[in-house]
Steps between C-alpha positions, in 0.01 A plus 500: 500500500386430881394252538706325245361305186577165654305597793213581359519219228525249851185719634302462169581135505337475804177631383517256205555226749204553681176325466312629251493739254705843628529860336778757568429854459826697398390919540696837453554789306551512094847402407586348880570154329156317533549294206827469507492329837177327414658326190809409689359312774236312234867436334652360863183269576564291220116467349288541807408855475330670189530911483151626468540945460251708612584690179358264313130685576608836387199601343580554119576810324160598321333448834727706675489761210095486594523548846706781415828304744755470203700764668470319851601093424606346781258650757267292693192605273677392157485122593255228555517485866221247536607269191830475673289414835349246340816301326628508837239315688469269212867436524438461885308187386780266392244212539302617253662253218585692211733769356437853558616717260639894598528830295830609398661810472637590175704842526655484160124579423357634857232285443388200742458160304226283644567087531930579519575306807393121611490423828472117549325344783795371646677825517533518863609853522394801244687872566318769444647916446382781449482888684152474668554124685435713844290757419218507742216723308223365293522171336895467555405500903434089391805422379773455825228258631551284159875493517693228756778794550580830291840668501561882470795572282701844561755618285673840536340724318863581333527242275090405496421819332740516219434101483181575442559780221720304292234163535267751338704609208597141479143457379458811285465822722706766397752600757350843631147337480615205702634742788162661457308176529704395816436839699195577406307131521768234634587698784148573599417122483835458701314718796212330519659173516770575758178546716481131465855409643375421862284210396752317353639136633882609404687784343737474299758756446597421137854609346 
């Protein structure tokens, strides 16, 4: 990984250190290691950061199934760009007094679960992931301006691509439909994200 984790644990600290409320934005493609990375560095700083996941405002399946999107989760229209907006700016407002509660979620059921995650007042730093951090059309445009910094992860499309097939059949795909799912939708998502990568603080090259 370049930087290194202890690197960017020391560079995270800094943002928790700093007055106020902060909120770091951790981008990339599916299967580059967002969460991964997200959850070790909450790990590292020792209570002072809370993971908040853009996944958590997936829109849920019936709705999708109404739009007619089943077939394209994970693209910019399948989630609740503005909900997620507005968590953000209210967890911008640290001052505000009282705990503000996050979605979750839940891939064991591909489902988000409202009210998962407390953040605390005195949670000085909250990480946020997710694929469309620095996208710049629509409602997503708003977003960089809410985060302190956002980091672009790369991985080599080597091992992210059959990391990301076997995280799908770890949660039910069948093999030959996962590869499907990952060409046909992943990788699409993938493009339009990578258009993102200049507007990023950092990248990190993960391993």
């Amino acid at each position: 990984m370049e930087p290194a984790i202890e690197q960017l644990t020391a560079r995270a600290r800094r943002l928790a250190r700093a007055e106020g409320r902060r909120i770091l934005g951790i981008a990339g493609p599916p299967g580059a290691g967002k969460s991964t990375l997200a959850g070790e560095l909450v790990a590292r700083l020792d209570g002072s950061a809370v993971l908040v996941p853009m996944d958590g405002f997936h829109l849920a399946q019936t709705e999708l199934a109404r739009l007619g999107l089943a077939y394209r989760k994970g693209a910019p229209g399948t989630f609740d760009a503005a909900g997620y907006i507005a968590l953000l700016a209210r967890l911008r407002g640290a001052g505000e007094g009282g705990t503000v509660y996050a979605p979750a979620f839940r891939r064991e059921i591909e489902e988000p679960v409202a009210g998962s995650i407390p953040v605390g007042p005195g949670i000085p730093l909250v990480i946020t992931e997710g694929n469309y951090l620095l996208h710049d059309e629509g409602p997503w445009a708003r977003i960089r301006g809410l985060l302190d910094e956002v980091w672009y992860l790369e991985l080599d499309d080597r091992r992210r691509l059959p990391r990301l097939v076997d995280r799908h059949v770890r949660f039910g795909k069948e093999r030959r439909g996962a590869e499907r799912w990952v060409t046909d939708s992943d990788e699409a998502n993938a493009r339009l994200i990578a258009h993102g990568r200049h507007r990023a603080h950092l990248t990190v090259r993960m391993d």
